[in-house]
PDB file as gemmi writes it, atoms N, CA and C in Angstrom:
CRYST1    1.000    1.000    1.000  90.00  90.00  90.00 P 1                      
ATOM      1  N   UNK A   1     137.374  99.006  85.514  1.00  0.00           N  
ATOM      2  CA  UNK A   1     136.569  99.489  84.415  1.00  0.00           C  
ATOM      3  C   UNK A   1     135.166  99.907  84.841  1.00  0.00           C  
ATOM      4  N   UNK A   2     134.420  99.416  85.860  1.00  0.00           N  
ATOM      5  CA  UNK A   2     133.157  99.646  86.046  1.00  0.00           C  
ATOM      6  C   UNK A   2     133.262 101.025  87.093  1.00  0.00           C  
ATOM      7  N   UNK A   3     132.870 101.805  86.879  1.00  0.00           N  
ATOM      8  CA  UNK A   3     132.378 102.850  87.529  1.00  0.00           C  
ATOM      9  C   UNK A   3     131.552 103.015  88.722  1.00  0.00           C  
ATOM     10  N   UNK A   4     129.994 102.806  88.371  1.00  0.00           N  
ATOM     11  CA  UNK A   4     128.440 102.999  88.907  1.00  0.00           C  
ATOM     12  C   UNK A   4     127.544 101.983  88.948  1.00  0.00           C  
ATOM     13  N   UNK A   5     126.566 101.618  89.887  1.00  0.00           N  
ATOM     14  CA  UNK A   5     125.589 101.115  89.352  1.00  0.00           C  
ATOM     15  C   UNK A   5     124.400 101.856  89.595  1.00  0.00           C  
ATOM     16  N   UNK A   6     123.518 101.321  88.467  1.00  0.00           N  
ATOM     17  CA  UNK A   6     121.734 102.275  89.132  1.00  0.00           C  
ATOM     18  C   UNK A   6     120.991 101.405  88.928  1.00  0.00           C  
ATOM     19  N   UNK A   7     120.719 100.845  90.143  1.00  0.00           N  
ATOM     20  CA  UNK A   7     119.274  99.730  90.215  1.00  0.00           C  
ATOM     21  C   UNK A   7     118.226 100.290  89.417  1.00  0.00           C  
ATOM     22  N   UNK A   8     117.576  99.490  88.792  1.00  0.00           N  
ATOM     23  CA  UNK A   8     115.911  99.839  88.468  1.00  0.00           C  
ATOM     24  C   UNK A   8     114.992  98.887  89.041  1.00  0.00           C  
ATOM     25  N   UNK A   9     114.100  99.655  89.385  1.00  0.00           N  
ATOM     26  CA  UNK A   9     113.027  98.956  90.299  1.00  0.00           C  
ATOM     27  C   UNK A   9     111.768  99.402  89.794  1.00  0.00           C  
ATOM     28  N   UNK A  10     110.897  98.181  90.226  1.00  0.00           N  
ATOM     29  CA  UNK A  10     109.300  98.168  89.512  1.00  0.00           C  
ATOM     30  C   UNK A  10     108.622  98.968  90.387  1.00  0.00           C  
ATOM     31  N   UNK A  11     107.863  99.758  89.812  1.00  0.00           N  
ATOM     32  CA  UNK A  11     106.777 100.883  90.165  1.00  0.00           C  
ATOM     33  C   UNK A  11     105.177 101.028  89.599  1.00  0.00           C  
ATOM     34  N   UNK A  12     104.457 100.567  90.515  1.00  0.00           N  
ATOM     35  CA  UNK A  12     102.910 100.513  89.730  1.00  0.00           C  
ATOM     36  C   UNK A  12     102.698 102.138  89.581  1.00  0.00           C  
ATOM     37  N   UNK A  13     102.976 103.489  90.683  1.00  0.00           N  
ATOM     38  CA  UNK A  13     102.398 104.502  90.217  1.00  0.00           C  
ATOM     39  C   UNK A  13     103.829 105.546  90.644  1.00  0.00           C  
ATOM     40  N   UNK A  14     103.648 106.093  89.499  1.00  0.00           N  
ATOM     41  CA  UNK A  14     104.935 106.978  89.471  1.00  0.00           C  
ATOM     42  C   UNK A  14     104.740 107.932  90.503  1.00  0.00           C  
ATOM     43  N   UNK A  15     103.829 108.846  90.768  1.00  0.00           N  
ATOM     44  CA  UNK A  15     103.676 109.666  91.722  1.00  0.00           C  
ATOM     45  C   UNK A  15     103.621 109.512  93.167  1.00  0.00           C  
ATOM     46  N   UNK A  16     103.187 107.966  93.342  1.00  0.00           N  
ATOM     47  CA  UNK A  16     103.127 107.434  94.642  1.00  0.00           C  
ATOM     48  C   UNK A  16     104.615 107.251  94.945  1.00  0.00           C  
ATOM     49  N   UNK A  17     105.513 106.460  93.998  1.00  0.00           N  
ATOM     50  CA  UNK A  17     107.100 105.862  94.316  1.00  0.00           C  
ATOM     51  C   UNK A  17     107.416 107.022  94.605  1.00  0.00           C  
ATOM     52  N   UNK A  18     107.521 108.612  93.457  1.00  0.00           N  
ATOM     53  CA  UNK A  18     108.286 109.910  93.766  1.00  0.00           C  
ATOM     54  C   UNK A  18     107.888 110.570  95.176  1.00  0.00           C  
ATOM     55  N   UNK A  19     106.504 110.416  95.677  1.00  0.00           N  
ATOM     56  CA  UNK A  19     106.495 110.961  96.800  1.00  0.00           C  
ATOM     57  C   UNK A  19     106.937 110.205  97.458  1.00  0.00           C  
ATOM     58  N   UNK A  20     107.015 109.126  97.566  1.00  0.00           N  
ATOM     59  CA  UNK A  20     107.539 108.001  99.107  1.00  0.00           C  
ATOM     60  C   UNK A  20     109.128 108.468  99.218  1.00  0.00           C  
ATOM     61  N   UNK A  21     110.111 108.234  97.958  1.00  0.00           N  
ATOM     62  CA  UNK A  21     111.461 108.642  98.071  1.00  0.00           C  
ATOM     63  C   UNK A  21     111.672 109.765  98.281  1.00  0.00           C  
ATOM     64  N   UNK A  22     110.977 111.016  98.011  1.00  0.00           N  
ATOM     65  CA  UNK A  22     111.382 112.136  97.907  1.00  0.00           C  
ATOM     66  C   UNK A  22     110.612 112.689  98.884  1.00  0.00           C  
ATOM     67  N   UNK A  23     109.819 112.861  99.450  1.00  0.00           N  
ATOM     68  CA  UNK A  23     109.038 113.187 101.065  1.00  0.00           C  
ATOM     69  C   UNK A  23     109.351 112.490 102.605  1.00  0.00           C  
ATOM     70  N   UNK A  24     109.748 110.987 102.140  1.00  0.00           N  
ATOM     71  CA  UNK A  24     109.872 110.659 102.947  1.00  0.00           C  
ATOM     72  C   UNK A  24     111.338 110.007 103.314  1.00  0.00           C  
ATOM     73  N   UNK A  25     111.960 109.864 102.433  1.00  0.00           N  
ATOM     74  CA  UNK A  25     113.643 109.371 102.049  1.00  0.00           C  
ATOM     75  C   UNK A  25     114.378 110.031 101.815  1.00  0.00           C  
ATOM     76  N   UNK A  26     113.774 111.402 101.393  1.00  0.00           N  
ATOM     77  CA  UNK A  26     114.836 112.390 101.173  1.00  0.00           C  
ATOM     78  C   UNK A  26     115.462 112.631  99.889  1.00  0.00           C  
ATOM     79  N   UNK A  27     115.135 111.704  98.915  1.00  0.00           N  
ATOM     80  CA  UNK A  27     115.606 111.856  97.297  1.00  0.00           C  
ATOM     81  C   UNK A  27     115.383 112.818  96.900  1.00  0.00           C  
ATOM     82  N   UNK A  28     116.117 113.179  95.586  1.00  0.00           N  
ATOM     83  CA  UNK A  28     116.072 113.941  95.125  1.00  0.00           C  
ATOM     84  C   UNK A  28     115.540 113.657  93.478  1.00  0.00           C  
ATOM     85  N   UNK A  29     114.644 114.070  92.197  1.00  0.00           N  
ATOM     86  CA  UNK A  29     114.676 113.786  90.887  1.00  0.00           C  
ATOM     87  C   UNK A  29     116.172 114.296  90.610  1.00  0.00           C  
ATOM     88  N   UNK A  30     116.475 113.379  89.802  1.00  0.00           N  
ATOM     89  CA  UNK A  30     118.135 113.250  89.141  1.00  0.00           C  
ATOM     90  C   UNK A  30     117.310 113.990  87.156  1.00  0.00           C  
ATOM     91  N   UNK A  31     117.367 115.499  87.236  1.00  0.00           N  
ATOM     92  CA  UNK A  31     117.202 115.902  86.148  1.00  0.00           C  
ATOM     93  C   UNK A  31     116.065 116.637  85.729  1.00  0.00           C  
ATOM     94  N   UNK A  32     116.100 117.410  84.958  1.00  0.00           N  
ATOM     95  CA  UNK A  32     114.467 117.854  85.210  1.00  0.00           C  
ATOM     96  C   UNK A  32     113.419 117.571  83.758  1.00  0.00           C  
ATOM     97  N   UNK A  33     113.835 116.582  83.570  1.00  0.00           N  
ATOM     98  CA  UNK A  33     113.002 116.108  82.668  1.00  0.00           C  
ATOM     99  C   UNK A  33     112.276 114.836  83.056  1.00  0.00           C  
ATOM    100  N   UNK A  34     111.135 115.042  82.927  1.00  0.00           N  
ATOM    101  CA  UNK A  34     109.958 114.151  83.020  1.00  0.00           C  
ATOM    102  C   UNK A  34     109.684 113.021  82.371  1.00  0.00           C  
ATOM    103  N   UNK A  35     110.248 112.224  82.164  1.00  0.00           N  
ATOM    104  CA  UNK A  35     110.188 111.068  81.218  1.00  0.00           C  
ATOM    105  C   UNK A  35     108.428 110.110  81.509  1.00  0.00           C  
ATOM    106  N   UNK A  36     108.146 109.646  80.549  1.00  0.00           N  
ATOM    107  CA  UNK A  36     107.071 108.925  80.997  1.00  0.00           C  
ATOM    108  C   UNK A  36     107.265 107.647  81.117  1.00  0.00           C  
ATOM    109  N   UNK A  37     106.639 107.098  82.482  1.00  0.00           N  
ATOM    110  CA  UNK A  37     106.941 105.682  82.639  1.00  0.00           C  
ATOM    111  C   UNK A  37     108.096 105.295  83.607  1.00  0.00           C  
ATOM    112  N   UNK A  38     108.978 106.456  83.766  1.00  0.00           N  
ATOM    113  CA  UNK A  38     110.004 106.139  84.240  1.00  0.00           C  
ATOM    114  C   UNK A  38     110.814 107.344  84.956  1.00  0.00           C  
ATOM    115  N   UNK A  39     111.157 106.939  86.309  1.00  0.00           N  
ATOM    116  CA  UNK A  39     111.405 107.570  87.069  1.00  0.00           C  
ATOM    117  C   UNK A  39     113.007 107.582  87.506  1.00  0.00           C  
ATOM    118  N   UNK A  40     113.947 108.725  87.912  1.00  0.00           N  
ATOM    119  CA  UNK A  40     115.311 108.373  88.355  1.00  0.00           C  
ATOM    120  C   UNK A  40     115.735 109.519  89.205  1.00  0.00           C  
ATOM    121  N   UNK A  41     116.100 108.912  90.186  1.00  0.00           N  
ATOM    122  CA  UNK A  41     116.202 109.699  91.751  1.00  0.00           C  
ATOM    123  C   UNK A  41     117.501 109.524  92.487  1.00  0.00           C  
ATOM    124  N   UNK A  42     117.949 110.282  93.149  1.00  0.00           N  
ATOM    125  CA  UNK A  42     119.561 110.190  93.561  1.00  0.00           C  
ATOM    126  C   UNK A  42     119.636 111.100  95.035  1.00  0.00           C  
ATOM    127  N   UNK A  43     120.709 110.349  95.747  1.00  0.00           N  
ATOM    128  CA  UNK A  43     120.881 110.819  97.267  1.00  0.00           C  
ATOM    129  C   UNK A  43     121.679 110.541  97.489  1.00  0.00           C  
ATOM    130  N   UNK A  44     122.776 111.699  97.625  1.00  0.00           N  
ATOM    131  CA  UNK A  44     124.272 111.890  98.079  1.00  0.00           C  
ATOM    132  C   UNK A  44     124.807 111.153  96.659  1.00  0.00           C  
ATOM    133  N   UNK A  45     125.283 109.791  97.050  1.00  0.00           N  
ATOM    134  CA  UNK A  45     126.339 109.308  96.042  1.00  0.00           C  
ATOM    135  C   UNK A  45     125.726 108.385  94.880  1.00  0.00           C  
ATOM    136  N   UNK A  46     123.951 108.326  95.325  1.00  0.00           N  
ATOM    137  CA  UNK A  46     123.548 107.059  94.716  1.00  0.00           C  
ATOM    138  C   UNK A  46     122.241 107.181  94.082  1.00  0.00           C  
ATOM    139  N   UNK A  47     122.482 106.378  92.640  1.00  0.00           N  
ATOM    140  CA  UNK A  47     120.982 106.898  92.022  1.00  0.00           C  
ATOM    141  C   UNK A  47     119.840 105.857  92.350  1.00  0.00           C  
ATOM    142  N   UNK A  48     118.422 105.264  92.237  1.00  0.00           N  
ATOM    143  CA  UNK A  48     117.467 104.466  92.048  1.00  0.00           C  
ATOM    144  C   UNK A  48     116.427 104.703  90.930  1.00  0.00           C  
ATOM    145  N   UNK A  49     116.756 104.242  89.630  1.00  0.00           N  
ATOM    146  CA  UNK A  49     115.864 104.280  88.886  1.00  0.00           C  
ATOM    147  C   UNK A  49     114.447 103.370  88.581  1.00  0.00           C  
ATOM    148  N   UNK A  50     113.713 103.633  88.277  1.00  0.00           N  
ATOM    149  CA  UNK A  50     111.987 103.276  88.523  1.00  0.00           C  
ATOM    150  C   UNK A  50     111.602 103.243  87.294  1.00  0.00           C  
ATOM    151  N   UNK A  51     110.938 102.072  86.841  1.00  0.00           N  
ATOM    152  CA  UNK A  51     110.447 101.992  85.706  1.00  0.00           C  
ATOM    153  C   UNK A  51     108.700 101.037  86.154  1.00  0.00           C  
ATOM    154  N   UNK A  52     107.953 101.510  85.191  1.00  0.00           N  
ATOM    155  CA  UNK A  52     106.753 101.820  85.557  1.00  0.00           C  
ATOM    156  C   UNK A  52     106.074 100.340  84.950  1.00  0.00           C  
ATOM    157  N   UNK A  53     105.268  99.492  86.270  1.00  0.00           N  
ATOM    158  CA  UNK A  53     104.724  98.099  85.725  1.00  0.00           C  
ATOM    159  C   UNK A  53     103.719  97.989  87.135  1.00  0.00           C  
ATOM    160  N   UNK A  54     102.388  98.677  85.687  1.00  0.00           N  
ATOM    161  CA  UNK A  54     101.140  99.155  86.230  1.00  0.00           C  
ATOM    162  C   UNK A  54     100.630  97.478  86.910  1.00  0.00           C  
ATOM    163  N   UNK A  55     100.981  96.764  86.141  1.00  0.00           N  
ATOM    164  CA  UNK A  55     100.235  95.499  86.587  1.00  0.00           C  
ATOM    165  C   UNK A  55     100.916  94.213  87.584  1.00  0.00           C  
ATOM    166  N   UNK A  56     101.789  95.356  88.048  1.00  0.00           N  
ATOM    167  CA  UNK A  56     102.788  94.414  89.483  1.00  0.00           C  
ATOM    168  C   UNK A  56     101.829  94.125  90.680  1.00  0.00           C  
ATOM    169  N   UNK A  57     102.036  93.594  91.089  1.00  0.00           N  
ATOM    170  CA  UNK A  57     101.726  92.437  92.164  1.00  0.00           C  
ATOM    171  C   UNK A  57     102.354  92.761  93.486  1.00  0.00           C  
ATOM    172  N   UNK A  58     102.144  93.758  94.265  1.00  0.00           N  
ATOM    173  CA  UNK A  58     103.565  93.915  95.359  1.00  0.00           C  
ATOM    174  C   UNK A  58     103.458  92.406  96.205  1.00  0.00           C  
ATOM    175  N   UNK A  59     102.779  91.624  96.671  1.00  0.00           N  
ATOM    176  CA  UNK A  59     103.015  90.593  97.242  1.00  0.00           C  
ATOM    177  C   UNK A  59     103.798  89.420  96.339  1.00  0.00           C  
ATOM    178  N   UNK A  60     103.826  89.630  94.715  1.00  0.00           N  
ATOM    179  CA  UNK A  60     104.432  89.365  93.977  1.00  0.00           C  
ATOM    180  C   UNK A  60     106.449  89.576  93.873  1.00  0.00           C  
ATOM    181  N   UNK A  61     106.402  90.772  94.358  1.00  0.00           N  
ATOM    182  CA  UNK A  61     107.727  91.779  93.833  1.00  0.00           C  
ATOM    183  C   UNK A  61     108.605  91.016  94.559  1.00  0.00           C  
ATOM    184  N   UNK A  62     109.951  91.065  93.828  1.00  0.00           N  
ATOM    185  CA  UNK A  62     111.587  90.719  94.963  1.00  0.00           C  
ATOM    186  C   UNK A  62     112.060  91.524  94.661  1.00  0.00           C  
ATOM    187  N   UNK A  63     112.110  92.665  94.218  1.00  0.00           N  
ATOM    188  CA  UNK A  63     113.185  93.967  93.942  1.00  0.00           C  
ATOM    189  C   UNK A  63     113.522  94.296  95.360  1.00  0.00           C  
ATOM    190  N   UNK A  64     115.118  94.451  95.319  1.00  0.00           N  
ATOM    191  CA  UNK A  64     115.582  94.603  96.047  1.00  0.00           C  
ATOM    192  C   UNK A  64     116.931  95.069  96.157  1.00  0.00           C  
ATOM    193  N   UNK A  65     117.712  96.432  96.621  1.00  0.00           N  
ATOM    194  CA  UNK A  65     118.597  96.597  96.420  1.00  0.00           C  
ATOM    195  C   UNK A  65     119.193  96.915  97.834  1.00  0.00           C  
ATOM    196  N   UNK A  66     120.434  96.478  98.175  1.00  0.00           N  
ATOM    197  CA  UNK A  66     121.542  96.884  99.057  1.00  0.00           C  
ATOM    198  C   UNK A  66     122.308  98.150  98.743  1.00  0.00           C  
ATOM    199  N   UNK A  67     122.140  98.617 100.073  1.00  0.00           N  
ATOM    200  CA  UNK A  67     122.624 100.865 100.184  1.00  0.00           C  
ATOM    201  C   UNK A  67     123.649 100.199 101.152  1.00  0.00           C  
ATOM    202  N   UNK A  68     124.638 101.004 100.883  1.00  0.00           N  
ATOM    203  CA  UNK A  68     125.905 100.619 101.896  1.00  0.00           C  
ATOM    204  C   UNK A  68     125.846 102.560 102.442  1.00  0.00           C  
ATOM    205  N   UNK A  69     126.037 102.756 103.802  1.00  0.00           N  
ATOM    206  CA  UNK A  69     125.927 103.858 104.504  1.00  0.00           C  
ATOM    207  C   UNK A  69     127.523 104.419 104.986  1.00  0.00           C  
ATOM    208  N   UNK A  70     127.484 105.267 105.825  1.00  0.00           N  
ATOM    209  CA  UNK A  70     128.847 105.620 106.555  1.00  0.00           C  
ATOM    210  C   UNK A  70     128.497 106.031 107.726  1.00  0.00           C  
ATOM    211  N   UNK A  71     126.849 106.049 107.649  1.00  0.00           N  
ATOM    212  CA  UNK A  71     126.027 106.388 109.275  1.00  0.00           C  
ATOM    213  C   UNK A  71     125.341 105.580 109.394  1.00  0.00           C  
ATOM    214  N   UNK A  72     124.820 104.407 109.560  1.00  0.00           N  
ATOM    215  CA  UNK A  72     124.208 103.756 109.737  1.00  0.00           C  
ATOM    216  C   UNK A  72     123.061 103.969 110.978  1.00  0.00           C  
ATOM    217  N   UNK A  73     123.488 104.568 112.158  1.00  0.00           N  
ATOM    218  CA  UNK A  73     123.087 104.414 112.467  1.00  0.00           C  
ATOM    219  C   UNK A  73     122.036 106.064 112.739  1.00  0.00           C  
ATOM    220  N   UNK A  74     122.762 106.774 112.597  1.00  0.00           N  
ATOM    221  CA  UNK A  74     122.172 108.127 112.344  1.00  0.00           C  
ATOM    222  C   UNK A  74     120.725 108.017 111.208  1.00  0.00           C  
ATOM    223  N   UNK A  75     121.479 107.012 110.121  1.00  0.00           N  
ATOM    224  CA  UNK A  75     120.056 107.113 109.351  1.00  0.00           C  
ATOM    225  C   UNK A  75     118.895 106.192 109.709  1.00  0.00           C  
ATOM    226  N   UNK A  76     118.911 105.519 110.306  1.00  0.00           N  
ATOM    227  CA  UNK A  76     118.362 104.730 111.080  1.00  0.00           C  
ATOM    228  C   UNK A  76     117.232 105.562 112.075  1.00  0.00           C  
ATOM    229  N   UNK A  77     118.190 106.112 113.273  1.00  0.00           N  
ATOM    230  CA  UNK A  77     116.968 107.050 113.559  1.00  0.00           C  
ATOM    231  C   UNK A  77     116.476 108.265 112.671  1.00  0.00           C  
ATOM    232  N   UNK A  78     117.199 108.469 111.922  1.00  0.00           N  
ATOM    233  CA  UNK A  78     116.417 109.749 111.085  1.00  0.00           C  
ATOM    234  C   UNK A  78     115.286 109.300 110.395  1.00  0.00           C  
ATOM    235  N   UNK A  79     115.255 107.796 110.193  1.00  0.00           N  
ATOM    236  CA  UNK A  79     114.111 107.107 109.591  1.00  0.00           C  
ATOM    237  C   UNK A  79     112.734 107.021 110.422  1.00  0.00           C  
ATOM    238  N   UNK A  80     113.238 106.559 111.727  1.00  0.00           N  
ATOM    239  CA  UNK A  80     112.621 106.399 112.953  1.00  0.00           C  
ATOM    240  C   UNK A  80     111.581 108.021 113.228  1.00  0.00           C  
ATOM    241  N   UNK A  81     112.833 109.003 113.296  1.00  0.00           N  
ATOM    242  CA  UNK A  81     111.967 110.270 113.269  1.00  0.00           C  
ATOM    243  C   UNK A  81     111.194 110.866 112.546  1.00  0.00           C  
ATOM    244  N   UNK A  82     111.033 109.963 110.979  1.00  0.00           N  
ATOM    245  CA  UNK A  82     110.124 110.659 110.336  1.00  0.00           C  
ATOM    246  C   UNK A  82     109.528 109.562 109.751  1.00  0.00           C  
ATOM    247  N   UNK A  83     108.716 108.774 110.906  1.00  0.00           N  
ATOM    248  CA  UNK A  83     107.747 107.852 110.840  1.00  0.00           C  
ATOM    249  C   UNK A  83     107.828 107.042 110.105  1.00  0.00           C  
ATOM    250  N   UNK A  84     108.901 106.261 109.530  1.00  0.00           N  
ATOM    251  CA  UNK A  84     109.032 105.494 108.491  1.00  0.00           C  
ATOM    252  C   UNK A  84     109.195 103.936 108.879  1.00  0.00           C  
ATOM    253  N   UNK A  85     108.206 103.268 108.461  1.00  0.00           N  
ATOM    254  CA  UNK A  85     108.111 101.722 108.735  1.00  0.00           C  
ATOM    255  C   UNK A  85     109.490 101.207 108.400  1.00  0.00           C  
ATOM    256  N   UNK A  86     109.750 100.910 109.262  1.00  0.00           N  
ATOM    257  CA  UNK A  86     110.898  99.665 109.318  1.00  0.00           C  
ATOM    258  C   UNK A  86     110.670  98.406 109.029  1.00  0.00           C  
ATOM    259  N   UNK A  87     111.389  97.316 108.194  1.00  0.00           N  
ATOM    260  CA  UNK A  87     110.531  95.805 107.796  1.00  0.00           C  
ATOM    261  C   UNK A  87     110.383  94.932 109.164  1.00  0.00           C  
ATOM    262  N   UNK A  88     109.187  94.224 109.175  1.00  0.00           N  
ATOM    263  CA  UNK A  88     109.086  93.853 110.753  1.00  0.00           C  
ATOM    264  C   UNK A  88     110.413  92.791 111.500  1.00  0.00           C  
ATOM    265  N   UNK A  89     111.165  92.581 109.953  1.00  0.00           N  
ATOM    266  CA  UNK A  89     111.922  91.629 110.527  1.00  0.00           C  
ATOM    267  C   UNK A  89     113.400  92.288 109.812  1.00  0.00           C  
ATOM    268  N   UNK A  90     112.945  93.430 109.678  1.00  0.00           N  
ATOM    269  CA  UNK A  90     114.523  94.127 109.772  1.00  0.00           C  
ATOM    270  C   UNK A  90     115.093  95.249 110.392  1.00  0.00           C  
ATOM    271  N   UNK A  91     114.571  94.978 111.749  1.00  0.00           N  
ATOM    272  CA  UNK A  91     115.136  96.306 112.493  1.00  0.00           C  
ATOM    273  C   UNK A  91     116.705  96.609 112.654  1.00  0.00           C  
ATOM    274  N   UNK A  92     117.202  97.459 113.040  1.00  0.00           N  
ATOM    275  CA  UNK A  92     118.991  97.803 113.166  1.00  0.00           C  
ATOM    276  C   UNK A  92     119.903  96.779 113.912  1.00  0.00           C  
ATOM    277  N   UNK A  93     120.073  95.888 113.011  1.00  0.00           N  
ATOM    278  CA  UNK A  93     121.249  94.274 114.156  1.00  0.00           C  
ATOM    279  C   UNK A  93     122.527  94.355 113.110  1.00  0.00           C  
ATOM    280  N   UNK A  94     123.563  93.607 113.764  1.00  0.00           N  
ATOM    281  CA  UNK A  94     124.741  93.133 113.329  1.00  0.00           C  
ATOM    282  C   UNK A  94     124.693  91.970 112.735  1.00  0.00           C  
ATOM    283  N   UNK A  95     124.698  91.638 111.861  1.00  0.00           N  
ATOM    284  CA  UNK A  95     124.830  90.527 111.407  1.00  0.00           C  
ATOM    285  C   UNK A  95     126.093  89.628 111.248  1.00  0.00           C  
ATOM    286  N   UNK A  96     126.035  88.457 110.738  1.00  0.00           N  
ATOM    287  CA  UNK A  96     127.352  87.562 110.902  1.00  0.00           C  
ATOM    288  C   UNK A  96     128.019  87.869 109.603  1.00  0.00           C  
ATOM    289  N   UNK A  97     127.782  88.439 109.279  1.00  0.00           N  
ATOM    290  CA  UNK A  97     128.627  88.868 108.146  1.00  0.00           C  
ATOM    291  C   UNK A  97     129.153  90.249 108.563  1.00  0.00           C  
ATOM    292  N   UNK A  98     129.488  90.858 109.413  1.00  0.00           N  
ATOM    293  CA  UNK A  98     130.321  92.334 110.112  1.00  0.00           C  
ATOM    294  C   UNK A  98     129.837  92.744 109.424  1.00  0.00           C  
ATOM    295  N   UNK A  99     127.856  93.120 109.130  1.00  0.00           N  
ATOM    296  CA  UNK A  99     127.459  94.154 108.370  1.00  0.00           C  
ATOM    297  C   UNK A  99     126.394  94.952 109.469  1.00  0.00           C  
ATOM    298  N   UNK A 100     126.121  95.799 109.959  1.00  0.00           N  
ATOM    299  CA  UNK A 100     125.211  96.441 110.693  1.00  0.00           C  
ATOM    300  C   UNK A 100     124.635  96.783 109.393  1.00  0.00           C  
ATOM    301  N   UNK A 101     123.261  96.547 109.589  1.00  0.00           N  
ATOM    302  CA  UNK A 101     121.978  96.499 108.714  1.00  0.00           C  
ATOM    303  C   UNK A 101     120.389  96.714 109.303  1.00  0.00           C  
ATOM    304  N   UNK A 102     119.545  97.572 108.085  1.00  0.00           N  
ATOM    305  CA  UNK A 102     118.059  97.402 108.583  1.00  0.00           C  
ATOM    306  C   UNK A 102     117.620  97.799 107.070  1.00  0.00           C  
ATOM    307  N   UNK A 103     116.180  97.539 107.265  1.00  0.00           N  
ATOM    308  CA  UNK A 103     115.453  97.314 105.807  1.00  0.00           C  
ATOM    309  C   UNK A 103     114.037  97.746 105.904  1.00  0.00           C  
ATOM    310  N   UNK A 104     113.563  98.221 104.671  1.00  0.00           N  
ATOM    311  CA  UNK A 104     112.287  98.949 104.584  1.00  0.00           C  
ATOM    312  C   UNK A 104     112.141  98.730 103.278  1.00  0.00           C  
ATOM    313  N   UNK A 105     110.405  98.502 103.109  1.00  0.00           N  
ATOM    314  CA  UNK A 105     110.031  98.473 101.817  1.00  0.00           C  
ATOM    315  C   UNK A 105     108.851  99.847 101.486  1.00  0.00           C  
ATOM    316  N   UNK A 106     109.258  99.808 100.082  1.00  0.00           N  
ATOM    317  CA  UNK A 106     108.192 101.072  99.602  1.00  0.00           C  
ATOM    318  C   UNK A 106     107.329 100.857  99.087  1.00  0.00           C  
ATOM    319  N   UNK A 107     106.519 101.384  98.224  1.00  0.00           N  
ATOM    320  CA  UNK A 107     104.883 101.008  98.381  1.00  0.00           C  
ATOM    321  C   UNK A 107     104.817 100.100  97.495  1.00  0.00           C  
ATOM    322  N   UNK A 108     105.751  99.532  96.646  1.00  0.00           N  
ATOM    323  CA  UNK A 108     105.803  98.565  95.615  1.00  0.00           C  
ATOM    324  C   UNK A 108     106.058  97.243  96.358  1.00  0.00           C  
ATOM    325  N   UNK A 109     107.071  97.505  97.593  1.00  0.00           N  
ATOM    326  CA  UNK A 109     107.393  95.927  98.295  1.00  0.00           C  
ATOM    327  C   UNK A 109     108.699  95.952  97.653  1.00  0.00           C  
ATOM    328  N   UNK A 110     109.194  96.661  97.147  1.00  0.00           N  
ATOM    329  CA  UNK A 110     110.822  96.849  97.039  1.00  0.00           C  
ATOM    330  C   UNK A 110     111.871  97.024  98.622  1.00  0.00           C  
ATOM    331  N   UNK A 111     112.484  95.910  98.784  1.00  0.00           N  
ATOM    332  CA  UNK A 111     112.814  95.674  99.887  1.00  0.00           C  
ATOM    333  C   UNK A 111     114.377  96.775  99.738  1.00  0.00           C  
ATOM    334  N   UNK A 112     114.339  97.719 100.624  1.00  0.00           N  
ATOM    335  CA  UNK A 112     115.725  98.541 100.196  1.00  0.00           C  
ATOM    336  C   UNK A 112     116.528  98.151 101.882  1.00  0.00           C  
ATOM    337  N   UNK A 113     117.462  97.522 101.801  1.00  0.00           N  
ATOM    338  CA  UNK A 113     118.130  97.324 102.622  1.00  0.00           C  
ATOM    339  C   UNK A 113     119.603  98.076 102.979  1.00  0.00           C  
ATOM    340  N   UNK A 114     119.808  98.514 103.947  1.00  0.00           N  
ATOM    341  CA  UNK A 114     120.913  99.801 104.222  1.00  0.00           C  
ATOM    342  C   UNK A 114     122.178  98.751 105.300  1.00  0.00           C  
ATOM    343  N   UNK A 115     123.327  98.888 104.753  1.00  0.00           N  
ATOM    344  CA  UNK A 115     124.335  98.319 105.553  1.00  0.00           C  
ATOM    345  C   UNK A 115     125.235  99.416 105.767  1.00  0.00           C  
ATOM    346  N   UNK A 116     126.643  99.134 107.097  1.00  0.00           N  
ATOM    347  CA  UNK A 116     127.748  99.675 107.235  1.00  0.00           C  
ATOM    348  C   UNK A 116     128.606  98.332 107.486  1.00  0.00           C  
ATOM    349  N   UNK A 117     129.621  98.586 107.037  1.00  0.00           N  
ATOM    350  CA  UNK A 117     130.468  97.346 107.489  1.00  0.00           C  
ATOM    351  C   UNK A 117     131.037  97.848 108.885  1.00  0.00           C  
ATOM    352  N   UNK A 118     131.342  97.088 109.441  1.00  0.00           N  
ATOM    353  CA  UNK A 118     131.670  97.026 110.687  1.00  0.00           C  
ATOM    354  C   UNK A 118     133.330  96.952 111.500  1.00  0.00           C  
TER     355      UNK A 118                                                      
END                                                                             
């Protein structure tokens, strides 16, 4: 019965989140309507919607969503090549769970973590 999911994640400034995903991640706006407050962005198979909480705390934040890949490791360096901080303690490893994984946060401290199973 379930279809989709679309995370929503906290965003102090809408223009800052849209440029980080979409300049530097590669997103795309999912629609061309401008909603206020709230943002929704999509790449290849998957959406991330953003809803706007001016008075977040990023040392505060746990938003956090798991991206499952089919390149893992291609996107990995494509991240690498376009200067994109990697979390200091999530660079590209295997984990014990047969997941090859790495993780990056955006300017909110939304931890977006990318797997392939193995």
């Amino acid at each position: 019965m379930l279809t989709e999911i679309h995370p929503k994640l906290p965003m102090r400034n809408k223009v800052t989140t849209r440029n980080f995903y979409l300049n530097k991640l590669g997103f795309q706006e999912l629609g061309n309507t401008d909603y206020e407050g709230y943002l929704m962005l999509t790449l290849d198979h998957i959406q991330i919607h953003f809803f706007e909480f001016k008075k977040l705390n990023p040392k505060e934040n746990y938003g956090q969503i798991y991206i499952r890949t089919n390149d893992i490791e291609g996107l990995y360096e494509s991240y690498l090549k376009r200067d994109i901080s990697i979390h200091p303690n999530g660079h590209l490893t295997i984990k014990p769970w047969n997941q090859k994984e790495f993780s990056l946060l955006d300017p909110d401290n939304n931890l977006l973590t990318f797997g392939q199973a193995l």
